[in-house]
Every structure is written in C-alpha cells, then in structure tokens.
DSSP file (Angstrom, degrees, kcal/mol; ACC not computed):
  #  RESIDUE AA STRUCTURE BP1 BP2  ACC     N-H-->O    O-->H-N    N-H-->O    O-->H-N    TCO  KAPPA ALPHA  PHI   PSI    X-CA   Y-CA   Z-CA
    1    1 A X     >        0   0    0      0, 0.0     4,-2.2     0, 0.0     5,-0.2   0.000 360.0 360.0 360.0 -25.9   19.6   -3.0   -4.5
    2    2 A X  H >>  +     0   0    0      1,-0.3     4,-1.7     2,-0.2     3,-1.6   0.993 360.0  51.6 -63.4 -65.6   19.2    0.5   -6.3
    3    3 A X  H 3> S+     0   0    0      1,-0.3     4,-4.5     2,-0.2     3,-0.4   0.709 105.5  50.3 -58.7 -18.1   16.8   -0.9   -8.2
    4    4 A X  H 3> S+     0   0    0      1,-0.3     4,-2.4     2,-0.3    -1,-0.3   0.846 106.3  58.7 -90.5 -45.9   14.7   -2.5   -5.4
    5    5 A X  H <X S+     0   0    0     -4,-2.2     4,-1.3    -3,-1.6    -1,-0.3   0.591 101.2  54.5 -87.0   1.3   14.7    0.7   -3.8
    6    6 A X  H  X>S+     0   0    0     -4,-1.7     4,-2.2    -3,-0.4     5,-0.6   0.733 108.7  52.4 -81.9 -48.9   13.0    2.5   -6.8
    7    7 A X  H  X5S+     0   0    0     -4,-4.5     4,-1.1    -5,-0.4    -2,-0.2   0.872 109.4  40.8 -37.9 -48.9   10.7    0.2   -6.6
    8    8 A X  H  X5S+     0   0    0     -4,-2.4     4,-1.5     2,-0.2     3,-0.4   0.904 118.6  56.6 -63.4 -56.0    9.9    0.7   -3.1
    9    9 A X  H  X5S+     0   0    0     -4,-1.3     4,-3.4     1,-0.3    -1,-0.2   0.715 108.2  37.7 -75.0 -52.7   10.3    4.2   -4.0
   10   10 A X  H  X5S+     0   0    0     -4,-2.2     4,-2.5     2,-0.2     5,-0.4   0.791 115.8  60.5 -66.1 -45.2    7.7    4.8   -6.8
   11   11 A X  H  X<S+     0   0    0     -4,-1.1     4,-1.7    -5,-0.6    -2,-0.3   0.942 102.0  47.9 -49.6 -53.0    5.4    2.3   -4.8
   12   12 A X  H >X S+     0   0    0     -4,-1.5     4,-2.6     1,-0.2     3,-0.8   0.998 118.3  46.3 -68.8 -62.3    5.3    4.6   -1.7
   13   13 A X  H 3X S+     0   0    0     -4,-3.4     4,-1.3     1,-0.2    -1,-0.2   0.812 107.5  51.6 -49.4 -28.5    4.5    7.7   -4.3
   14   14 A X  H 3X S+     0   0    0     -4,-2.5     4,-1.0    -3,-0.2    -1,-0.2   0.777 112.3  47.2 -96.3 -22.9    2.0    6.1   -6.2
   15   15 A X  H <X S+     0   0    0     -4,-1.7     4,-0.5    -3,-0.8     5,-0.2   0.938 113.2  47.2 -88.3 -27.6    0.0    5.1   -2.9
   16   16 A X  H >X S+     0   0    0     -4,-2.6     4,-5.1    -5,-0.2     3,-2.6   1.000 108.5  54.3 -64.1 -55.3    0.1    8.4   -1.2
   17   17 A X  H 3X S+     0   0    0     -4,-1.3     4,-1.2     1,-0.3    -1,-0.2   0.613 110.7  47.7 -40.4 -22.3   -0.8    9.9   -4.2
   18   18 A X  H 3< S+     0   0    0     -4,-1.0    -1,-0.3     2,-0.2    -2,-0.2   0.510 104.4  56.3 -63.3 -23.8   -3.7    7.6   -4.1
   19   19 A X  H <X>S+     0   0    0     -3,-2.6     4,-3.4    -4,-0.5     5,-0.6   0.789 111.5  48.2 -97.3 -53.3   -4.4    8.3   -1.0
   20   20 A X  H  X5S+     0   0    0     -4,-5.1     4,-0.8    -5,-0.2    -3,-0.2   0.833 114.9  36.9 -56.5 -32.4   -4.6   12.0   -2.0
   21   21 A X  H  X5S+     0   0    0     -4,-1.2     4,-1.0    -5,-0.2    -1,-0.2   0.505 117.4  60.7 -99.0  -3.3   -6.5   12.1   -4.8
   22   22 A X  H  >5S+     0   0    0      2,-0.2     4,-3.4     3,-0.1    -2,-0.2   0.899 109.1  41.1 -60.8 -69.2   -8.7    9.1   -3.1
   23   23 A X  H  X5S+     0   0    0     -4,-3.4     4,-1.2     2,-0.2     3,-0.5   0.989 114.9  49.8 -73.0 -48.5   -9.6   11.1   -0.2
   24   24 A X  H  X<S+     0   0    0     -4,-0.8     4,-1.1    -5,-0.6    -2,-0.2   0.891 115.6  50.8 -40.5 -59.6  -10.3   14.5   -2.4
   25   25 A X  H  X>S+     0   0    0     -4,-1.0     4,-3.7     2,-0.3     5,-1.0   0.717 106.0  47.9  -2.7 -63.3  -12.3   12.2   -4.5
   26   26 A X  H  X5S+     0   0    0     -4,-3.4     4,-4.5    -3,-0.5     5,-0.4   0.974 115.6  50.3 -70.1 -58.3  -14.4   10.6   -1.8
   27   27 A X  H  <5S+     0   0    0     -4,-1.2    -2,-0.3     1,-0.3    -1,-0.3   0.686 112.1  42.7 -26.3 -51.9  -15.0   14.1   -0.5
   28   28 A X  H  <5S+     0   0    0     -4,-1.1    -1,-0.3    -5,-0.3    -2,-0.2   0.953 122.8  34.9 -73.6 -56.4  -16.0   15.6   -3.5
   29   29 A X  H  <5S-     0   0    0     -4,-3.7    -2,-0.2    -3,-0.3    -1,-0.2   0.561 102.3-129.3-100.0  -8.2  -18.3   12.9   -4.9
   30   30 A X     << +     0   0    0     -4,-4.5     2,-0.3    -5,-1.0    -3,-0.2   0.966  56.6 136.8  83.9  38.0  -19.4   12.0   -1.5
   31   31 A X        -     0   0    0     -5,-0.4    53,-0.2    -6,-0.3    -1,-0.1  -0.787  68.6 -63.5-123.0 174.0  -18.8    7.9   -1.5
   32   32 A X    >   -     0   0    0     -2,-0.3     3,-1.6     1,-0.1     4,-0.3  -0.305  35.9-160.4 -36.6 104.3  -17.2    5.5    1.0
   33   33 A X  G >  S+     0   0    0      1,-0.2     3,-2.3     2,-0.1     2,-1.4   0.840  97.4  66.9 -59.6 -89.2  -13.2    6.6    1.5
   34   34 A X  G >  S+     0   0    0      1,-0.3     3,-0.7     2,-0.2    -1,-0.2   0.225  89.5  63.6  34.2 -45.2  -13.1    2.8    2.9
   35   35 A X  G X  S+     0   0    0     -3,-1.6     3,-1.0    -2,-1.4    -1,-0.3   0.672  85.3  70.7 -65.5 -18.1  -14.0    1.5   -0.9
   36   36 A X  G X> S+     0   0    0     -3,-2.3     4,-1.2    -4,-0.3     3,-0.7   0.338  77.2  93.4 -83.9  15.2  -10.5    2.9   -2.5
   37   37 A X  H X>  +     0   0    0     -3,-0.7     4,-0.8     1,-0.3     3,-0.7   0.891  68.0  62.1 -93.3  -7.6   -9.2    0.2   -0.5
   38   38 A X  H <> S+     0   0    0     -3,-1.0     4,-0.6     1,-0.2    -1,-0.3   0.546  94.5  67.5  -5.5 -46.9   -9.4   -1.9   -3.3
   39   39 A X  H <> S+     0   0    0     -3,-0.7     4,-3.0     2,-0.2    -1,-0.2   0.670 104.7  40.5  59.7 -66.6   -6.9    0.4   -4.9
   40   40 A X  H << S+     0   0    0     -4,-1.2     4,-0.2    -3,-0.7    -2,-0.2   0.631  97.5  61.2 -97.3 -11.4   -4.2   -0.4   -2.6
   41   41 A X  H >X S+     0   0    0     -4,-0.8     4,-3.0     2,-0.2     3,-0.5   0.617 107.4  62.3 -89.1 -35.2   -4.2   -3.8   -2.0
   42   42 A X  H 3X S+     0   0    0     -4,-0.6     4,-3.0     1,-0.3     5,-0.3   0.988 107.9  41.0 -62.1 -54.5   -3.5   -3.2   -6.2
   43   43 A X  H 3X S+     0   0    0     -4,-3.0     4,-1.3     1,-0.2    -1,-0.3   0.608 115.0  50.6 -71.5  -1.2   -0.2   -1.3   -5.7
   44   44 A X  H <4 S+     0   0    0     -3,-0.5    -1,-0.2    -4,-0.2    -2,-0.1   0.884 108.5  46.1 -36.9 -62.3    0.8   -3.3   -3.4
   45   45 A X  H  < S+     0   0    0     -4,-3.0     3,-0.5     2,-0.2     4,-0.4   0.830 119.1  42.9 -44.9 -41.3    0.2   -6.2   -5.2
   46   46 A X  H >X S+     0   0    0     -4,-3.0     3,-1.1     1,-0.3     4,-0.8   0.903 113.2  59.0 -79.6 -27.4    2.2   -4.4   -8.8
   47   47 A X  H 3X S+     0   0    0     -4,-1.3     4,-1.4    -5,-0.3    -1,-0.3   0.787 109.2  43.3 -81.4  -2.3    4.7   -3.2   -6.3
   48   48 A X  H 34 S+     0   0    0     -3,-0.5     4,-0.2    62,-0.2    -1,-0.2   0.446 110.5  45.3 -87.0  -6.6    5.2   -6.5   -5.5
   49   49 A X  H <> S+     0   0    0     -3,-1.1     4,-0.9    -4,-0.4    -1,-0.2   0.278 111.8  55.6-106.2  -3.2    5.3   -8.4   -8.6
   50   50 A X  H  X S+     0   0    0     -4,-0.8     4,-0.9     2,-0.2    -2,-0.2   0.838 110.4  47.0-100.9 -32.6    7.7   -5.6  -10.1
   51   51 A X  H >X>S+     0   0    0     -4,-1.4     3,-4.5    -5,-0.3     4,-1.1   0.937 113.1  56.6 -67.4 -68.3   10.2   -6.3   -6.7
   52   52 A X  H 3>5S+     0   0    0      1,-0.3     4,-1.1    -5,-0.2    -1,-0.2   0.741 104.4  42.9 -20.7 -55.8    9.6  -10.0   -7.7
   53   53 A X  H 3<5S+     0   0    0     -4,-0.9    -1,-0.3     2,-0.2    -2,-0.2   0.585 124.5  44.9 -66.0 -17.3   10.8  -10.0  -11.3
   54   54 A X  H <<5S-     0   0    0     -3,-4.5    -2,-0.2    -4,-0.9    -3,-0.1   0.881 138.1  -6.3 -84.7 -51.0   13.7   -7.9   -9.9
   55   55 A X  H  <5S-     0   0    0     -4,-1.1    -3,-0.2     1,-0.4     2,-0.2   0.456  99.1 -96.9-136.0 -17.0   14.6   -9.5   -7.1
   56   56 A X     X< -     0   0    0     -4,-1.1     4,-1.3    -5,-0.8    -1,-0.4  -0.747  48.9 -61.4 112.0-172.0   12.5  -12.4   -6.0
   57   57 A X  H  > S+     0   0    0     -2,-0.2     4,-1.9     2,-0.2     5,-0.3   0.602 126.2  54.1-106.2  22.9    9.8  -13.1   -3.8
   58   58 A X  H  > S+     0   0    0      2,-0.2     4,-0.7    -3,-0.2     5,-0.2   0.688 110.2  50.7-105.1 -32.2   11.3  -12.3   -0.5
   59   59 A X  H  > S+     0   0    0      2,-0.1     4,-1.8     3,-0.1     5,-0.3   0.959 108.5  56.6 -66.2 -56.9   12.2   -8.8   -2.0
   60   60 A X  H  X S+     0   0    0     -4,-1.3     4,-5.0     2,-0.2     3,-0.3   0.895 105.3  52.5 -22.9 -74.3    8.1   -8.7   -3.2
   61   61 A X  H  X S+     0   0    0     -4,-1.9     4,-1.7     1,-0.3     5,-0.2   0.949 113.6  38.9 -66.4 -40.7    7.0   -9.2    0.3
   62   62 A X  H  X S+     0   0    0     -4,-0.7     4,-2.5    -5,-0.3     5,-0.4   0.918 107.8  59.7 -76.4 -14.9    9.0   -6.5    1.7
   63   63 A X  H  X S+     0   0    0     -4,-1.8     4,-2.8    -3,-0.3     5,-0.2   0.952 116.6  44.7 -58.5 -58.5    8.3   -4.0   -1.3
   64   64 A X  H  < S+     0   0    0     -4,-5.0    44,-0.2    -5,-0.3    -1,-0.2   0.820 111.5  50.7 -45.3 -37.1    4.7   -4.8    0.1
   65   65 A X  H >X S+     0   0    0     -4,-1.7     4,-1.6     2,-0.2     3,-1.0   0.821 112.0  38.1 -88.1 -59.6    5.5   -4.4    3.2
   66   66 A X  H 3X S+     0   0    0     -4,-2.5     4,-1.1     2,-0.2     5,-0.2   0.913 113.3  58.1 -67.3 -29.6    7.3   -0.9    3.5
   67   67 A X  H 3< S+     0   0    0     -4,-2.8    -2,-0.2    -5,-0.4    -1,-0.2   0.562 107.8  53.1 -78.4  -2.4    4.7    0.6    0.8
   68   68 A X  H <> S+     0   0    0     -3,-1.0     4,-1.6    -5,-0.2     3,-0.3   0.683 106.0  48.0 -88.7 -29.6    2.1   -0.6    3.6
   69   69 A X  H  < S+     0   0    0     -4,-1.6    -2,-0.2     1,-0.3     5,-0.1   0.682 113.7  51.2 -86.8  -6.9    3.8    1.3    6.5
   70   70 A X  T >X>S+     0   0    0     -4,-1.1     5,-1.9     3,-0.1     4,-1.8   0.760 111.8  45.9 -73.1 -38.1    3.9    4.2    4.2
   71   71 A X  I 3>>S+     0   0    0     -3,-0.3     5,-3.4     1,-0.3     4,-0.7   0.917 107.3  54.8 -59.9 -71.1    0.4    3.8    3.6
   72   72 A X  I 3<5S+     0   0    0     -4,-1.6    -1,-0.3     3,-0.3    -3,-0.1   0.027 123.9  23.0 -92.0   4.8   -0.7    3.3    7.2
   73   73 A X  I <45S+     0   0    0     -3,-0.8    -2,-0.2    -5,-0.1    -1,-0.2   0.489 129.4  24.7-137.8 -30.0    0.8    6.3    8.1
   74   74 A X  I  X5S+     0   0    0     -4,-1.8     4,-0.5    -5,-0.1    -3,-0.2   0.561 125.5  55.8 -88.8  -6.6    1.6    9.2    5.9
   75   75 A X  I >X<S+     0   0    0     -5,-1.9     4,-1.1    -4,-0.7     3,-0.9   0.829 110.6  43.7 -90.6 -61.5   -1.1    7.8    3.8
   76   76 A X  H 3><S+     0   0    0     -5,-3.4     4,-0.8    -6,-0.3    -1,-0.2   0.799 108.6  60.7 -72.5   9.3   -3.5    8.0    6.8
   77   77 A X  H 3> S+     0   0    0     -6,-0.3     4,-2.3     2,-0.1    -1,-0.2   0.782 105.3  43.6 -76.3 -28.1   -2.3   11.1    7.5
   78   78 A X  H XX S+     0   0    0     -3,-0.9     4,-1.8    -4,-0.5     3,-0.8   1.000 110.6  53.3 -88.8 -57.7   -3.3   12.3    4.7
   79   79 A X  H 3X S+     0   0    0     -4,-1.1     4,-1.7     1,-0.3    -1,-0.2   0.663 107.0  56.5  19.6 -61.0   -6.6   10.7    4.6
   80   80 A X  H 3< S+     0   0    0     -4,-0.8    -1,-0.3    -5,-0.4    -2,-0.2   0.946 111.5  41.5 -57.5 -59.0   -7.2   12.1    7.8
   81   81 A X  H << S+     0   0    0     -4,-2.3    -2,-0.2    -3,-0.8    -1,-0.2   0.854 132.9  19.9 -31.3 -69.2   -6.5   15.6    6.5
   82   82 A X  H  < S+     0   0    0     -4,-1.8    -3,-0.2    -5,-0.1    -1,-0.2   0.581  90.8 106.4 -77.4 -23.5   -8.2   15.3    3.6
   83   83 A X  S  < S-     0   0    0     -4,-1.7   -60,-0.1    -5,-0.4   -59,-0.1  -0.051  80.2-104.9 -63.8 151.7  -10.8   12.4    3.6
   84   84 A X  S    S+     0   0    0    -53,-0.2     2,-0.4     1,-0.1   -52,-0.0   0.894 100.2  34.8 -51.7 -53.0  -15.0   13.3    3.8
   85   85 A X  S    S-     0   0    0      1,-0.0    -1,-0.1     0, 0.0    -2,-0.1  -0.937  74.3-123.5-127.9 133.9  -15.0   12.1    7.9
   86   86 A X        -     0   0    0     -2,-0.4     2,-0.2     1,-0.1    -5,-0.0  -0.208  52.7 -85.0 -54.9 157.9  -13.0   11.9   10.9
   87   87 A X        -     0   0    0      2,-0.2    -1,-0.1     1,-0.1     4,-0.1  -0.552  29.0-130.0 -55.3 122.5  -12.4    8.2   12.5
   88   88 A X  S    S+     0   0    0     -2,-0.2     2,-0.3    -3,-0.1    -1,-0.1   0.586  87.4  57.2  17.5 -74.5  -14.8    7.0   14.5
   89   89 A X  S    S-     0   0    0      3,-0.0     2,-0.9     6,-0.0    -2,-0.2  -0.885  94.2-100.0-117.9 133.6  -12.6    6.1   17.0
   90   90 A X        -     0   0    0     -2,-0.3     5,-0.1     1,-0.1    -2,-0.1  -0.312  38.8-123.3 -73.9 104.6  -10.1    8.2   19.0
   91   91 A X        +     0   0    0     -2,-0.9     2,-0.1    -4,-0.1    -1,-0.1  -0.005  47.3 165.9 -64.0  97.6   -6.5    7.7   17.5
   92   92 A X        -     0   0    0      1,-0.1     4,-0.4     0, 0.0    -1,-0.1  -0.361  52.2 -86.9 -96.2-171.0   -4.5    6.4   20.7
   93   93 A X  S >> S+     0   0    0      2,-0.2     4,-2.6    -2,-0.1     3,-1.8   0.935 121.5  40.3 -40.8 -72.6   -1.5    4.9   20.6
   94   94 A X  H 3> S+     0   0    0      1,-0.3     4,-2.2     2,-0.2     5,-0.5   0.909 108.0  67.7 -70.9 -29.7   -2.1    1.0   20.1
   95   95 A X  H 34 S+     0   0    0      1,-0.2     4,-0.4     2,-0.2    -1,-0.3   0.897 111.6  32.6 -66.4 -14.8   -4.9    2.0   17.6
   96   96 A X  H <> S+     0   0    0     -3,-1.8     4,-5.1    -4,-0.4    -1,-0.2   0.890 115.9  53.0 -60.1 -50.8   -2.2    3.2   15.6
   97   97 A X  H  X S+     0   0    0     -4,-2.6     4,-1.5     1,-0.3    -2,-0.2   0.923 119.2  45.3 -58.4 -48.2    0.4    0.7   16.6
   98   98 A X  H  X S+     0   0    0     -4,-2.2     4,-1.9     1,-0.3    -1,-0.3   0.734 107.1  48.6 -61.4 -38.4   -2.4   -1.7   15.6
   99   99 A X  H  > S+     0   0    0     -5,-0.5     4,-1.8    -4,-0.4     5,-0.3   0.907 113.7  50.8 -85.1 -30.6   -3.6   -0.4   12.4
  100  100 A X  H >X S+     0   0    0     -4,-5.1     4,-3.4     2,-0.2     3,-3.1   0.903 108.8  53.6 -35.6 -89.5    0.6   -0.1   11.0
  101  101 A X  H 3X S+     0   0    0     -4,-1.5     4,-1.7     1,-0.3    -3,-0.2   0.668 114.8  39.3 -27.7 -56.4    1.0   -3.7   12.1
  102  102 A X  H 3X S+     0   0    0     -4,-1.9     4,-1.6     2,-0.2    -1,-0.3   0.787 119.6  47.8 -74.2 -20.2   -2.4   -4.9    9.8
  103  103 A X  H <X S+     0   0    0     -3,-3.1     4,-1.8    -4,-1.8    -2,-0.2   0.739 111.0  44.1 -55.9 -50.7   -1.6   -2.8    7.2
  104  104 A X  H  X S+     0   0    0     -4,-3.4     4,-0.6    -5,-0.3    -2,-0.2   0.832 117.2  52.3 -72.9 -18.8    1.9   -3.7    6.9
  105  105 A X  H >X S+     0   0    0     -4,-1.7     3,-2.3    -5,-0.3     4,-1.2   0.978 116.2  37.4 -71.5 -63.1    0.7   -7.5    7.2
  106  106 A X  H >X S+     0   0    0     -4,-1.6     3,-2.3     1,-0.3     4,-0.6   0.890 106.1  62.0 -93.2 -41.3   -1.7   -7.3    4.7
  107  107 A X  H 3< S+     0   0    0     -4,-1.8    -1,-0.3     1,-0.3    -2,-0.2   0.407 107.4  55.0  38.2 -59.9    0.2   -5.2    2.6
  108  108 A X  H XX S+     0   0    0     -3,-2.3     4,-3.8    -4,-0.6     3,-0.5   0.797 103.8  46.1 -21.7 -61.1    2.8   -8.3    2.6
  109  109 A X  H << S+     0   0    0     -3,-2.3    -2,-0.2    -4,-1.2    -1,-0.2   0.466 108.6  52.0-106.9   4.2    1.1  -10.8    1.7
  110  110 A X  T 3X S+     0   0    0     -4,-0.6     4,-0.6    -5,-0.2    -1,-0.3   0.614 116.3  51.5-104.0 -14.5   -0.6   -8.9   -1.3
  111  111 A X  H X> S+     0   0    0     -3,-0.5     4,-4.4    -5,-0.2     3,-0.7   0.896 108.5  46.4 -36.9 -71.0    3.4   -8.2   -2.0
  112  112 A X  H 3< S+     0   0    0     -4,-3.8     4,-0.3     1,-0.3    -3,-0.2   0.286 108.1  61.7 -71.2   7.4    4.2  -11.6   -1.8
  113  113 A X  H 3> S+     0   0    0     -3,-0.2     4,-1.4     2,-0.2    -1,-0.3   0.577 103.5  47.8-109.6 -51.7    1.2  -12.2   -4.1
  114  114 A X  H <X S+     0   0    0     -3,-0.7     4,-2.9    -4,-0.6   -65,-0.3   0.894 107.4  56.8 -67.6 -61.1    2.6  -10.4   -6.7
  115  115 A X  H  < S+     0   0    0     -4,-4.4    -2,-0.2     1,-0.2    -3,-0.1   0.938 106.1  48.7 -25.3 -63.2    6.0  -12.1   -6.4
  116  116 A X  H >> S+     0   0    0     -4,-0.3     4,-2.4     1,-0.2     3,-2.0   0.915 106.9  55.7 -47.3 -48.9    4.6  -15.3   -6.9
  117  117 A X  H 3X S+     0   0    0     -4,-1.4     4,-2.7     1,-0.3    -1,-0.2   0.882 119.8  36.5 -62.8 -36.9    2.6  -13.9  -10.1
  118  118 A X  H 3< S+     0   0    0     -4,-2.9    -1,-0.3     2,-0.2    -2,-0.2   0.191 107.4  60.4-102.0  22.4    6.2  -12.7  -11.4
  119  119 A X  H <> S+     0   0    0     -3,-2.0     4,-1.7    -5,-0.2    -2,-0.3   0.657 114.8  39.8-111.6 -44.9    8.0  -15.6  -10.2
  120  120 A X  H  X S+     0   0    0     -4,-2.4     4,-2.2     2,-0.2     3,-0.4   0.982 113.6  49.0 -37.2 -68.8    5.4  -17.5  -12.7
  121  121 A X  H  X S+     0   0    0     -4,-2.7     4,-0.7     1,-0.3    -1,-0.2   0.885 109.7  54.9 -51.5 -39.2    5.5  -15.2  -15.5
  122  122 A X  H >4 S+     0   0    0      1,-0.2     3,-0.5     2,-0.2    -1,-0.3   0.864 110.7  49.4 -74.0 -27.9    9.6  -15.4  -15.1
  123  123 A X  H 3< S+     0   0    0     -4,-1.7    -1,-0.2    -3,-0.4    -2,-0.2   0.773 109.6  44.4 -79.5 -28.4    9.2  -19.3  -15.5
  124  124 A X  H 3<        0   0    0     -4,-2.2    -1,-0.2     1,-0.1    -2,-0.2   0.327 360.0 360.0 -91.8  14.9    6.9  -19.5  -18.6
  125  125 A X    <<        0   0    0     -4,-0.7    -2,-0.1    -3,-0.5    -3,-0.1   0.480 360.0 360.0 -58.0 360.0    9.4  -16.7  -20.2
C-alpha cells in the first residue's frame, strides 16, 4: 500500500505542476489553456499504468481517479490563479460539484486505461 500511495503521490505532483507551468505557459505564449488537456489525460493515464504493474487494475483506476480530484481542484485552482482568462461561467457550487465528478470520471477511465496497458505488458513479460 506504500507503494500505491507514492504513486498516487508523485501523480498528484506531477499534474499540479503541470497545471502550473501549463497555465504560466499559456499566459505567456498566449495559446488555448484548454489544449494542455491533452497533458493530463497523459498522467493520468502513466499514473495509471504504474498503479497497474504495482497493484492491478482496480488500483490503476483509483490512482486515476484521486490524481483527477487533485486536478479538478487544486489544479484548477491554480489554473484559475495563474491561467491567461477567467471562466466564463460563474463558479457556483454544482459547477464545481460537477466539474470534480467529470474530472474524476474521466480521469478513471484513462487510469484504468493505463492498467490494462500494464496488465498486458505484465502478461507478455
């Protein structure tokens, strides 16, 4: 379980930190923040293939799964902070509740994506 929660651990840092030098980024060079999401659906995915090779794929999809709910909220905090533009849209309650919940979904299943890929890899080892 230690390890599983390095995983998670290193996962949640490497996407805030993404999220930080993402949003400086967009700011600076002036491009879509919206595009680095590409980006995150990758660490999701690697944090999910690395819980996978550890642990399985049921560990993968939650690896995914907390390193989205980090994501969807100190990561859009930081976003927020930092990022070129404000939201759109005024950040109630259920737009939050709403944007966790799809984050952490898709977040999953790009987890649980990555499992599979190391539930393979561990089967033609």
């Amino acid at each position: 379980m230690k390890t599983f929660a390095m995983i998670v651990f290193v996962g949640i840092l490497t996407v805030l930190l993404f999220d930080t030098l993402g949003s400086l980024a967009a700011k600076a060079l002036g491009f879509p923040y919206p595009l680095l999401m590409v980006g995150s659906v990758f660490i999701y995915a690697l944090v999910g293939f690395a819980a996978g090779m550890r642990g399985g794929v049921a560990l993968a999809l939650l690896a995914g799964a907390l390193t989205g709910l980090a994501d969807s909220t100190l990561g859009w905090y930081i976003s927020l902070r930092l990022g070129p533009a404000q939201p759109a849209l005024e950040a109630t309650i259920p737009l939050i509740l709403m944007t966790v919940i799809v984050v952490m979904g898709l977040a999953a299943v790009f987890g649980l994506l990555g499992g599979l890929i190391a539930k393979l890899v561990r089967v033609k080892a």
